[in-house]
C-alpha positions in Angstrom: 19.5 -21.6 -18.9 15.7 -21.7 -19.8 15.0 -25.0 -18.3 16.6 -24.1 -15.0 14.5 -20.4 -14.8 11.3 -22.3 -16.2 11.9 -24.4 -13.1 12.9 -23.6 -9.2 14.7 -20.6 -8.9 16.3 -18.9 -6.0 14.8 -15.7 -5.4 16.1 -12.9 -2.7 13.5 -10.1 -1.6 14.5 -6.9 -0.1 12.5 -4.6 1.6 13.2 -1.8 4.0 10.8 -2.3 6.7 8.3 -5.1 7.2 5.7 -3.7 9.4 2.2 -3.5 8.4 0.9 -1.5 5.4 0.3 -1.6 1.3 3.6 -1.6 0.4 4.3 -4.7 2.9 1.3 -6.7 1.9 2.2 -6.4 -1.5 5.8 -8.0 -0.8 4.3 -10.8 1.9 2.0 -12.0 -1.3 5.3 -11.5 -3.4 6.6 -14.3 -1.3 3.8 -16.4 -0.5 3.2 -16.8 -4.7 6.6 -17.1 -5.6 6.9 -20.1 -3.0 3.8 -21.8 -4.1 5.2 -21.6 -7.6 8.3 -23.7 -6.2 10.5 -21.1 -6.1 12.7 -20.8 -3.2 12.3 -17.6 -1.7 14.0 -15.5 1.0 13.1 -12.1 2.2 15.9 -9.4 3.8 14.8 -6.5 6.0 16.3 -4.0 8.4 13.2 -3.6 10.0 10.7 -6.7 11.5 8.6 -6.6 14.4 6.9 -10.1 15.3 4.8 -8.2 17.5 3.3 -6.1 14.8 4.2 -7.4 11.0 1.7 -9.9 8.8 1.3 -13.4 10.2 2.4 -14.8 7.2 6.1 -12.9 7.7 6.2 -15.7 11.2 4.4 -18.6 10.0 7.5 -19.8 8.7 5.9 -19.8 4.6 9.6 -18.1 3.7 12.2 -17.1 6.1 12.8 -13.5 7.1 16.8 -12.1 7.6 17.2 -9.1 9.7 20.3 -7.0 9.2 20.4 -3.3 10.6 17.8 -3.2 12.8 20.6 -0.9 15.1 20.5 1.5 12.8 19.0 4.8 13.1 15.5 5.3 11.0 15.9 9.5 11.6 18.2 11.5 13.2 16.4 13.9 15.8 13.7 13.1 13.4 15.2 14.5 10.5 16.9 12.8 7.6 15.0 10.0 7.1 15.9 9.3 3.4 19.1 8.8 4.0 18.4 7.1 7.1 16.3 4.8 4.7 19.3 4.5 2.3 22.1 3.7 4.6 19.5 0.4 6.2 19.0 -1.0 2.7 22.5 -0.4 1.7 23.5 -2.2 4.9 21.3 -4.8 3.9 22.2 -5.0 0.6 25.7 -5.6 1.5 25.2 -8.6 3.5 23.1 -9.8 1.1 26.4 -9.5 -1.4 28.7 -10.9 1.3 27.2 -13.5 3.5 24.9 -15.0 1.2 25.4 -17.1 -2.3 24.2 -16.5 -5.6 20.5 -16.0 -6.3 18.9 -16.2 -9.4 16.6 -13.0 -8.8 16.5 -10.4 -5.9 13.3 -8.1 -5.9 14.1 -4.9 -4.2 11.3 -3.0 -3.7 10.6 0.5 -2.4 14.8 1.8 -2.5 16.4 1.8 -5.6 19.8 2.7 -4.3 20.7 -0.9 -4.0 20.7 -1.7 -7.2 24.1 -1.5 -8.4 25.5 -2.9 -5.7 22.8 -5.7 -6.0 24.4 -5.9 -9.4 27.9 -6.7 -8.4 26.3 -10.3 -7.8 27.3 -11.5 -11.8 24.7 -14.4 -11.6 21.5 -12.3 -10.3 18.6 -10.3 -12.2 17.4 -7.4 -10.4 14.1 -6.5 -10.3 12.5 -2.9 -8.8 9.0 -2.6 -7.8 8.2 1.3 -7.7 5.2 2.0 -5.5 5.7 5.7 -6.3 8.6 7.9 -7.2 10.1 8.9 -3.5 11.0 12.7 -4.7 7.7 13.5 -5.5 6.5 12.0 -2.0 9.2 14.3 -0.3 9.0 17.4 0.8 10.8 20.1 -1.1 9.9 23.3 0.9 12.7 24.9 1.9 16.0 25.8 0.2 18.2 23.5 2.6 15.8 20.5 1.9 15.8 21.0 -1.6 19.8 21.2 -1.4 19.5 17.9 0.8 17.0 16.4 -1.8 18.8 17.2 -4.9 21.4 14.6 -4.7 19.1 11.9 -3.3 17.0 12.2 -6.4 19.4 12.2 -9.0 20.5 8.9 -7.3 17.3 7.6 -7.3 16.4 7.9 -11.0 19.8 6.4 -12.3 20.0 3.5 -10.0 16.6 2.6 -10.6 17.1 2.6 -14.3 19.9 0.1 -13.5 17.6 -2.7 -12.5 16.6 -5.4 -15.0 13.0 -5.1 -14.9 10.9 -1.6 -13.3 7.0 -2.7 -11.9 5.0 -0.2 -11.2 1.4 -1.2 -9.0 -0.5 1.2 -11.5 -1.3 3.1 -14.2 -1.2 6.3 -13.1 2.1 5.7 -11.4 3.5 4.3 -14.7 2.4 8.0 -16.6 4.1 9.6 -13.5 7.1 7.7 -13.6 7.9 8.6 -17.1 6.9 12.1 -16.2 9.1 12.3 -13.3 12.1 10.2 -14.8 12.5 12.2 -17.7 16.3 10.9 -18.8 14.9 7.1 -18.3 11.5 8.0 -20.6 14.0 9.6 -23.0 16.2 6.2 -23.1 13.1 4.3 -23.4 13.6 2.6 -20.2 9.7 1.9 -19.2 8.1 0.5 -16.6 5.4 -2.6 -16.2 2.3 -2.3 -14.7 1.7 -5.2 -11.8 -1.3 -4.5 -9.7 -0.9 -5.2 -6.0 -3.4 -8.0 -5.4 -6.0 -9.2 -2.5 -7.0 -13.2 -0.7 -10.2 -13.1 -1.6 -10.7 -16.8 0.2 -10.1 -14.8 3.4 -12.8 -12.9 3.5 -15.6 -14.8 4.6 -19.8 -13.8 3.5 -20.5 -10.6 5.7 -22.5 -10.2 8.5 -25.3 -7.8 9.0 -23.9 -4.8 8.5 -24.5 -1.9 11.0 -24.9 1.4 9.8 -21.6 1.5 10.6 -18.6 3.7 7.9 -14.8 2.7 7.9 -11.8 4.4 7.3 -8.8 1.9 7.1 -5.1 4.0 6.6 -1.9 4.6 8.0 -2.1 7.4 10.8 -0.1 9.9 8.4 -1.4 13.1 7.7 -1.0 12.4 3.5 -3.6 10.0 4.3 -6.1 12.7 4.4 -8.1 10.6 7.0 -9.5 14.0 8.6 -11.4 14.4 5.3 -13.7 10.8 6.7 -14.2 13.3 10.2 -15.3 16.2 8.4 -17.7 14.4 6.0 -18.7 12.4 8.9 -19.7 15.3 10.5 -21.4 17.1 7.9 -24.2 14.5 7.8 -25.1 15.0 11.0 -25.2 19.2 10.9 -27.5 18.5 8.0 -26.6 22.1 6.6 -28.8 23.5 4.3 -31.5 20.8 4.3 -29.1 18.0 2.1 -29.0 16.1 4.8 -32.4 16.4 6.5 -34.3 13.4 7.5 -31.6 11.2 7.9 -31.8 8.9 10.7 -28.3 8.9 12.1 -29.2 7.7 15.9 -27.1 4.7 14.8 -25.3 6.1 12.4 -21.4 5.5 13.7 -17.6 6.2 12.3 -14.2 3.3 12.8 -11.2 5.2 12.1 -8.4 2.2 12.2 -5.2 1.6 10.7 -1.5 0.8 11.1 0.1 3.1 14.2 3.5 3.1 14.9 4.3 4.8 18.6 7.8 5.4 17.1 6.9 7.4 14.2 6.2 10.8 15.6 3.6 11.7 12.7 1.7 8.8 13.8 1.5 9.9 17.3 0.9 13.8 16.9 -1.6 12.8 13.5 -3.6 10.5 16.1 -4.1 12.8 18.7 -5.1 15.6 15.6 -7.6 13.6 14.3 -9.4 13.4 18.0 -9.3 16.7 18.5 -10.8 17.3 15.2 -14.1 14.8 16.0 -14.3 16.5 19.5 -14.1 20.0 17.5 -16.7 19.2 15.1 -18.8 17.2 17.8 -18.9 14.0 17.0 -16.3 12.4 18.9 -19.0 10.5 21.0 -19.7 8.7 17.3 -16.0 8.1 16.1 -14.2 5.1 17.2 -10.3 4.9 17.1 -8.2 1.7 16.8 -4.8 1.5 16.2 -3.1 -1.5 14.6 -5.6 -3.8 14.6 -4.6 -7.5 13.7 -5.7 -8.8 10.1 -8.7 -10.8 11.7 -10.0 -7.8 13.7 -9.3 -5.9 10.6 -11.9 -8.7 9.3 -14.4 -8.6 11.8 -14.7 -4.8 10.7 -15.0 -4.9 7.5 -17.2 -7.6 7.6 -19.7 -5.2 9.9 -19.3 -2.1 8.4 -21.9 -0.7 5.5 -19.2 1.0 3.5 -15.4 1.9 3.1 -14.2 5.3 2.9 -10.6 5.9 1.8 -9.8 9.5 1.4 -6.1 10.0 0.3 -6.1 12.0 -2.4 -3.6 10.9 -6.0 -3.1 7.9 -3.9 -0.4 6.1 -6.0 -2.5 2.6 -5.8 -4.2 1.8 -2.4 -4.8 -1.8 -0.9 -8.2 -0.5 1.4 -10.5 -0.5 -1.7 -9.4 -3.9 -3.0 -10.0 -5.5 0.4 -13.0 -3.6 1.1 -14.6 -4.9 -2.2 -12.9 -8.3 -1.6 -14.9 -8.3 1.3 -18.0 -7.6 -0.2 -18.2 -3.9 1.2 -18.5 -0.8 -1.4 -16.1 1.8 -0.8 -16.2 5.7 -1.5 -12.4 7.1 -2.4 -11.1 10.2 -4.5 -11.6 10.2 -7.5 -8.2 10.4 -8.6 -4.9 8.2 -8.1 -4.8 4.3 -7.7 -9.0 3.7 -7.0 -9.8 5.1 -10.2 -8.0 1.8 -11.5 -10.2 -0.4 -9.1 -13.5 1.2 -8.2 -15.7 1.1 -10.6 -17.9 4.5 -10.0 -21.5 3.8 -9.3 -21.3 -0.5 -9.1 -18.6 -0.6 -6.6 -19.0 2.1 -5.2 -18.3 6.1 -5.8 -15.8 8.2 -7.1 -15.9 11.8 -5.3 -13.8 14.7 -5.2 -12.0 15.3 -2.4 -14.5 17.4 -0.4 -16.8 16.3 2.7 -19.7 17.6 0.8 -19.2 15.0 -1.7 -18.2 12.5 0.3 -21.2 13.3 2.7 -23.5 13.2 0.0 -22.0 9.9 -1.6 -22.7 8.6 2.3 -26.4 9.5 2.3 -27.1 7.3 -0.3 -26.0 4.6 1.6 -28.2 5.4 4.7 -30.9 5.8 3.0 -31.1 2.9 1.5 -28.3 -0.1 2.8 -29.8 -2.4 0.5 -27.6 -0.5 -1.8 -24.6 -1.5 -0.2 -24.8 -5.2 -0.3 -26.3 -4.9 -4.0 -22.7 -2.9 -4.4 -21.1 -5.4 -2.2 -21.7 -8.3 -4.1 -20.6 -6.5 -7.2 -17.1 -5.0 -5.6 -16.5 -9.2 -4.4 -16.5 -10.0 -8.1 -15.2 -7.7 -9.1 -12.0 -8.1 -6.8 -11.9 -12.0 -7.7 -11.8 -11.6 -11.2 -9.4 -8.9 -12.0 -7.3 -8.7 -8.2 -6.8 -12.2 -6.7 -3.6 -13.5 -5.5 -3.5 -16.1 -8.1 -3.9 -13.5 -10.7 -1.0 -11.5 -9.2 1.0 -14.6 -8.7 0.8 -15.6 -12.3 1.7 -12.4 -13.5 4.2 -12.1 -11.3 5.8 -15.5 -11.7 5.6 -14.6 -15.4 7.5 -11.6 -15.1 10.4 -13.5 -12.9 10.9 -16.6 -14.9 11.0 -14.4 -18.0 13.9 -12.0 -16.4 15.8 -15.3 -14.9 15.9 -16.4 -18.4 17.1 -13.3 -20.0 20.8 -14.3 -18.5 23.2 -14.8 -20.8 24.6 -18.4 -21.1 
């Protein structure tokens, strides 16, 4: 069995919905590395717009399965967990039924599809936990906590029934054995993989304008109205901090993935603008919605620093493409970035605050030549420790080790 997992094996990926966003990019570069390994890989969804999804999911490096798509993601814009579950079950299932035997099937994001992923006798399931969903969901009231209850008891003992758990950090690792408390107990832990970043796509950057970018999701955990109100603080200049700036040029790009039929995204959007008009500086924030990975490019190669506000962010893509791009970038100082910014040569660490923030800003108007001294620390950075290759290895590692863990 070790000669046949040391060489090609047939590998099955599942994932709920392949749109744009962290947890996508980190599957796409799943597949693209697994592939150039030899491995023959093919990814199942219930979810994937060509219109709006990475170009690698159409360029035809691994083929993509949809099954589900008719089904509801909410109902009356409730329920969405199980809305979730029933789609990946559903896909799941056709997996089991219409297709033969894989080797390995990486399900990432919902565990619930593991034991029935497990039915196939041959297969090694493998879970990638971006971040334990009860703690992402909302437990406010007693009927959503009576709604929630069973889902997460579900959740922690299917995914303790995959072969192998990842986790894309640290502090989500710590979490998860705080969280699963029966898996921690049965020594069931997971292994860290960190989400990775193509360098080689990123090409030198141009002159950068005094331009500041925020690159998220349009959801309010994103915290994206803390880039507004930090933004704006620099240019009240309250109690003399921020005096003598020059900010005639001085300009704010809020862009990200934006769904029209997520309703967050839509009313989150249209908070955010009213925010910049309140605090008067809406004539100085730009908005763009889903912009395509080049565009996404073009403004990070313009821009004089990232700024990625969520706060205990689980892991994060923005920073590693900002400093793969040769940008600095300014994020909480807690979560995922305190993994991959390093505080004062990539950039800063701040707490959560537009006074910190604002004042980590400053230092970059004052003097830019401190952001492409940053910049061409962050691109190393990224290259040695986050690269695709890197990730791939690790990752192909990982696989080939699990496929050969079958018994004979």
């Amino acid at each position: 069995m070790a000669n046949k997992a040391s060489s090609k094996l047939s590998i099955a990926v599942i994932h709920p919905d392949l749109g744009i966003g962290g947890a996508e990019r980190l599957i796409v570069d799943a597949a693209v590395e697994l592939s150039s390994h030899g491995h023959k890989v093919h990814v199942f969804t219930a979810h994937h717009d060509k219109n709006r999804c990475f170009e690698e999911t159409v360029s035809g490096t691994f083929p993509v399965t949809v099954y589900g798509a008719f089904l509801p993601r909410h109902i009356f814009y409730r329920l969405h967990a199980l809305c979730a579950y029933l789609r990946c079950l559903f896909v799941a299932l056709c997996v089991l039924v219409m297709w033969p035997s894989f080797d390995v099937i990486l399900v990432d994001q919902v565990s619930v599809v593991n034991p029935l992923l497990k039915l196939k006798k041959s297969a090694k399931v493998v879970f990638y936990c971006h971040f334990p969903d009860l703690l992402l969901a909302q437990h406010s009231t007693l009927l959503r906590k009576m709604y929630r209850k069973p889902i997460d008891f579900v959740e922690e003992i299917t995914t303790g029934m995959a072969d192998l758990i990842l986790v894309n950090s640290k502090f989500t690792a710590s979490t998860f054995a705080n969280t699963f408390k029966h898996l921690d107990a049965r020594g069931i832990q997971p292994t860290v993989l960190y989400p990775a970043v193509n360098v080689d796509q990123f090409d030198e950057p141009k002159s950068s304008r005094l331009n500041f970018l925020s690159i998220n999701r349009f959801e309010r955990k994103k915290n994206i109205d803390l880039a507004i109100s930090a933004f704006s603080l620099l240019h009240k200049g309250e109690h003399g901090v921020f005096q003598g700036l020059n900010l005639d040029q001085v300009s704010l790009t809020i862009a990200g993935g934006f769904d029209k039929r997520l309703r967050e995204n839509v009313e989150y959007l249209e908070e955010l603008k009213t925010l910049a008009k309140r605090e008067g500086v809406s004539g100085q924030v730009n908005f763009i919605t889903s912009c395509s990975t080049s565009e996404r490019n073009e403004l990070l190669s313009q821009c004089l620093c990232v700024l990625y506000t969520p706060k205990d962010e689980h892991f994060g893509i923005v920073p590693l493409e900002a400093m793969a791009a040769q940008k600095p970038v300014i994020a909480c100082n807690s979560g995922g970035p305190v993994e991959t910014v390093k505080n004062g040569t990539t950039g800063y660490l701040c707490d959560p605050t537009s006074r910190d923030f604002a004042l980590a800003m400053a230092k970059f108007i004052q003097d830019p030549r401190l952001a492409e001294s940053m910049g061409i620390e962050a691109r190393q950075h990224a290259t040695e420790s986050f690269s695709t290759k890197i990730f791939g290895q690790r990752l192909n590692r990982y696989i080939v080790d699990v496929a050969r863990s079958k018994k004979d």
